[in-house]
C-alpha positions in Angstrom: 0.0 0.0 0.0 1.2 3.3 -1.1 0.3 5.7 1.6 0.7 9.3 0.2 -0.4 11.3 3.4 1.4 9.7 6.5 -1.0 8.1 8.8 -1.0 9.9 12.1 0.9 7.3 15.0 -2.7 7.1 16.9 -4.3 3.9 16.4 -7.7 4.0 14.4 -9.2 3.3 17.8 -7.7 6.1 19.3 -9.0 8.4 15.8 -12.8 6.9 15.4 -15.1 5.5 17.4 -17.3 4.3 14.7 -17.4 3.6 10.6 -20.2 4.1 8.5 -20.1 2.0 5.4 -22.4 1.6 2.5 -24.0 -1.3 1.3 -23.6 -2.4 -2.1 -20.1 -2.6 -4.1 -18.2 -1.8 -0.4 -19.4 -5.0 1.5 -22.5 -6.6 -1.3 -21.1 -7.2 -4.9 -24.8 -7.3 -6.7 -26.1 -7.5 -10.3 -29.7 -6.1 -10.9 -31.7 -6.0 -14.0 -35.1 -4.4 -13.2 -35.6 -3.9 -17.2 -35.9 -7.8 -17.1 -38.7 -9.5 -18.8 -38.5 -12.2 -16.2 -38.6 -9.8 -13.6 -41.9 -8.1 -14.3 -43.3 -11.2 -15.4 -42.4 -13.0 -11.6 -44.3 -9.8 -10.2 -47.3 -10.0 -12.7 -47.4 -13.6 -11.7 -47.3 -13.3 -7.8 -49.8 -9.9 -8.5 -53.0 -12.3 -10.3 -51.7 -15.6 -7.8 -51.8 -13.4 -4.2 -53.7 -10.6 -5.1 -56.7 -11.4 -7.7 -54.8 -8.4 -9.5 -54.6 -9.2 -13.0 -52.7 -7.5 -16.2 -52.4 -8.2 -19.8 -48.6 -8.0 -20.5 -45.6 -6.8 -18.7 -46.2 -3.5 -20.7 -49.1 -2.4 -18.5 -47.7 -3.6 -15.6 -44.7 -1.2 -15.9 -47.1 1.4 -17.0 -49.2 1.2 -13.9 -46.1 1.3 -12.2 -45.0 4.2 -12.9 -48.0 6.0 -12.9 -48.2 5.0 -9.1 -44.2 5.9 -8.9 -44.6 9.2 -10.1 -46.5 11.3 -7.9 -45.4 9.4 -4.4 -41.7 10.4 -6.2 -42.7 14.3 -6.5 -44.0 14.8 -3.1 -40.8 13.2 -2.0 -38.7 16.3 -4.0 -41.3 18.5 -2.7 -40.4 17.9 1.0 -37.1 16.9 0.6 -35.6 18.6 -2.9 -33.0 17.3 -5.1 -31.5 14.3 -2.8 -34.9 13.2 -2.2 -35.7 9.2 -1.8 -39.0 8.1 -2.2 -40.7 4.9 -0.5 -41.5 2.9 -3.5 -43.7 0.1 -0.7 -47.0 2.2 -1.7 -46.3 1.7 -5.1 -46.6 -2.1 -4.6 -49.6 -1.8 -3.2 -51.4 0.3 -4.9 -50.4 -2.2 -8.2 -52.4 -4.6 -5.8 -55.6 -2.5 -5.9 -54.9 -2.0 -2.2 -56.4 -4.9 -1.8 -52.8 -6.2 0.7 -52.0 -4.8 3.7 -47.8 -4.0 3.9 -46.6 -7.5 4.5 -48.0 -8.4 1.0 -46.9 -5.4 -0.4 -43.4 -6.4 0.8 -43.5 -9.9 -0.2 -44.4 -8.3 -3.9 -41.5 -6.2 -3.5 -39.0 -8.7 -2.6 -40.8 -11.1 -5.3 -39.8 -8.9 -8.0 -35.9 -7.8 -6.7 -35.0 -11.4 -6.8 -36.5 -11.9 -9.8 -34.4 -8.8 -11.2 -31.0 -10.0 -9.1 -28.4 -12.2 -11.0 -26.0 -11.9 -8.3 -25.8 -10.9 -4.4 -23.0 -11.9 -2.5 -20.9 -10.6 0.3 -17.4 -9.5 -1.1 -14.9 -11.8 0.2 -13.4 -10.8 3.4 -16.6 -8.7 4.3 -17.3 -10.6 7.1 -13.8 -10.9 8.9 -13.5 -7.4 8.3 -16.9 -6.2 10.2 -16.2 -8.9 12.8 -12.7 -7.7 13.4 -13.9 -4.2 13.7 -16.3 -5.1 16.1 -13.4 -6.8 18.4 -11.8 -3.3 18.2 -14.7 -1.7 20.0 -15.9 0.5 17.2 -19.4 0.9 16.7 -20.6 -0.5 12.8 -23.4 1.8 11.0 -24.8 1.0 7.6 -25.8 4.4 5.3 -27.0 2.7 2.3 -28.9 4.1 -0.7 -31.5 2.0 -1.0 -35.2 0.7 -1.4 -36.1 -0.6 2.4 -37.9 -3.0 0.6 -35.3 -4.4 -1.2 -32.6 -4.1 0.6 -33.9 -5.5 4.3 -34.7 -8.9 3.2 -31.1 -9.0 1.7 -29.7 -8.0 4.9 -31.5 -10.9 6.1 -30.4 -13.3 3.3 -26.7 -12.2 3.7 -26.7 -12.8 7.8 -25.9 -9.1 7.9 -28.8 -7.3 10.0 -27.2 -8.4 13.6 -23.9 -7.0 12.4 -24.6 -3.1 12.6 -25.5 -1.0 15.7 -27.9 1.2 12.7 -29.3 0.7 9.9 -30.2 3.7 8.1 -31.3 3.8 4.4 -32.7 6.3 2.1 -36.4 5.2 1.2 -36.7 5.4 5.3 -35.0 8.7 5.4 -36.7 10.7 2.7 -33.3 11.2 1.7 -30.4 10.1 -0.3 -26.2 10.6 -0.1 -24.9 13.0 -0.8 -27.2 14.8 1.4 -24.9 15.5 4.4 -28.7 14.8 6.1 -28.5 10.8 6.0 -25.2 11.2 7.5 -26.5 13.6 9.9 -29.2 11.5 10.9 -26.6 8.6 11.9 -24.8 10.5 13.9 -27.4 11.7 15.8 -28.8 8.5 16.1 -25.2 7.5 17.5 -24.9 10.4 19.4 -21.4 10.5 17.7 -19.4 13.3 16.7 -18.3 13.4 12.7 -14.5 13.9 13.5 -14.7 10.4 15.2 -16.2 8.6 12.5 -15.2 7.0 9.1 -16.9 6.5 5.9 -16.4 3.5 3.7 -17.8 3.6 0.6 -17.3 2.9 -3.3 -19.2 6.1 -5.3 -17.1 9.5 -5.1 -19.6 11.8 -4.8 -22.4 9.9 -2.5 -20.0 8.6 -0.1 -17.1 10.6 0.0 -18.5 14.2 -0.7 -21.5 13.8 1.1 -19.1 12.3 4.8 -17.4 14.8 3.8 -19.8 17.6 3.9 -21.1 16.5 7.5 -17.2 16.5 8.4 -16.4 12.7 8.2 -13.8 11.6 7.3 -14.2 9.3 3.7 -12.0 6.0 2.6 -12.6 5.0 -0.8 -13.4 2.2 -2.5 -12.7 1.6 -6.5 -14.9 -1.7 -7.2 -16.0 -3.0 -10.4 -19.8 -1.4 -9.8 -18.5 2.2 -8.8 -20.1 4.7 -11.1 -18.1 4.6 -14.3 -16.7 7.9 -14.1 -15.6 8.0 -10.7 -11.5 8.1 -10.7 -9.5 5.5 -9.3 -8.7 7.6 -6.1 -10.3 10.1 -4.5 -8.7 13.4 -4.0 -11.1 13.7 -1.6 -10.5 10.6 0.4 -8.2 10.2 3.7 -7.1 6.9 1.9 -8.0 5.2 -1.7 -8.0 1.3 -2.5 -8.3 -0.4 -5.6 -11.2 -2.9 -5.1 -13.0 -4.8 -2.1 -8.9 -4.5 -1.1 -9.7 -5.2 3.2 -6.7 -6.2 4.2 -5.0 -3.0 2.7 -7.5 -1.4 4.6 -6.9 -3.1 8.0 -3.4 -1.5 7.5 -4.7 1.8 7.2 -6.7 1.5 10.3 -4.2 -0.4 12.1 -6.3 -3.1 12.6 -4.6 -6.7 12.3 -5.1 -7.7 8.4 -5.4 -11.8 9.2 -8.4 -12.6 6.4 -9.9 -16.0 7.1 -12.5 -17.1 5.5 -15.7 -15.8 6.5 -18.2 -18.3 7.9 -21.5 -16.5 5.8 -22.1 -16.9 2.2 -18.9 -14.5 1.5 -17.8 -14.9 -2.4 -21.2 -16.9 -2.8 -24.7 -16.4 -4.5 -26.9 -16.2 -1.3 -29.5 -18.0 -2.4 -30.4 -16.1 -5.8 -30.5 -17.4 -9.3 -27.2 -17.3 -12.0 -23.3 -16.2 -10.7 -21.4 -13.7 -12.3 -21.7 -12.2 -15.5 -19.0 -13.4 -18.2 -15.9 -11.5 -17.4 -17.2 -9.9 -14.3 -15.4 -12.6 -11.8 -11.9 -11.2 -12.7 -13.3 -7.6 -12.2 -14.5 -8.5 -8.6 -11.9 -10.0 -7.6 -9.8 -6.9 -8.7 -6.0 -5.9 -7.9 -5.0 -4.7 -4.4 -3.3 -2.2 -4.6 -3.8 0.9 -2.5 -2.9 4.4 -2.8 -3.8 7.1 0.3 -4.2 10.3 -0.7 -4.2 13.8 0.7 -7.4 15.4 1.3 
């Protein structure tokens, strides 16, 4: 590891008493295709089977869809403005004629995000590393962007929930990274103050630009599902990493770097259809190397 910006001699128990890290492409490598065929049909399917709701084609389904989507998403910018998040639950079920209460809708919800999920596993290492981090005394938050619906029953699946001391994600909050309000919200939560806390994440501007703006501190991740034109460090980053790279990060932290294996599904499909995309297994597993950089 590189480091560009000496490390200051305290140990990263001494410098946070927490890390924040989001979800998916940090800890959760994922592939989603909610333009699938298969994916509306599975919801169409489940709608007529648990429901009596009942629709021609996929076509109208979508259509529906978004017609329920779109005003529930305007009264979200309304309150909330541009970083707005809406709660997409009433949208499932409305496109069950209301005729479910929210355990139905959710069970629609999570009918249709498997059916649009290729891949969800736990980046190897993810495991050990919360774990170890946990044995350090530090406290473990999640600040995900994210449907509640969706992403809950994954937590679940992926024997993550236990892990974290908070959950916090956007659809609950009203509002998305990088609104410095998410973070705001977990530190509150935390009663924590943002100089003792790190961010871990793997989009530039949601993760590190939005810590940053409610004064946390940001470590960067460049995985294979960052957003395509985010660079391969952050300048605005306390410390840069090439990939799901843990052990390089362990360093950083001064944590002890020993990666078992994890005893989850870690490196696995947790219980969904297909693996990884052609190509996309020597992209996930990617170099790691590391490069710190001064903020």
């Amino acid at each position: 590891m590189r480091v560009i910006r000496p490390c200051a001699k305290e140990t990263m128990m001494q410098r946070y008493d927490a890390v924040f890290f989001d979800l998916y492409g940090t800890l959760v490598d994922i592939r989603t295709d909610e333009s699938s065929d298969a994916a509306w049909e599975a919801l169409r399917e489940a709608l007529t089977a648990q429901c009596g709701a009942s629709y021609p084609d996929n076509e109208s389904l979508r259509s529906r869809f978004d017609a329920l989507a779109a005003p529930i998403c305007a009264a979200a910018v309304a309150r909330h403005g541009e970083w707005a998040e809406p709660d997409l639950l009433p949208v499932y079920r409305g496109l069950a004629h209301d005729s479910g209460d929210d355990q139905v809708a959710r069970a629609l919800a999570w009918t249709f995000r498997r059916a649009s999920t290729s891949l969800l596993r736990l980046y190897p290492g993810a495991s050990e590393l919360l774990a170890r981090l946990r044995t350090a005394g530090l406290r473990i938050v999640l600040v995900s962007n994210a449907q509640s619906c969706y992403t809950r029953p994954e937590l679940d699946l992926l024997g993550l929930t236990a892990t974290f001391d908070l959950i916090v994600i956007s659809s609950e909050a009203g509002v998305r990274k990088p609104s410095p309000e998410l973070f705001r919200r977990a530190l509150e939560a935390e009663q924590l103050a943002p100089s003792r806390v790190v961010m871990i994440g793997n989009d530039e501007r949601a993760d590190i630009l939005g810590a940053r703006a409610a004064g946390i501190d940001g470590i960067y991740l460049r995985t294979a599902i960052s957003p395509s034109d985010d660079p391969a460090a952050s300048a605005h980053a306390v410390c840069s990493l090439a990939g799901p790279d843990y052990a390089s990060l362990m360093r950083y932290l001064g944590i002890p770097a020993d990666l078992r294996a994890g005893r989850t599904v870690e490196g696995q499909s947790a219980g969904l259809p297909g693996g990884l995309p052609d190509g996309a297994a020597e992209k996930a597993t990617e170099k790691t190397t590391a490069e710190c950089s001064e903020d």
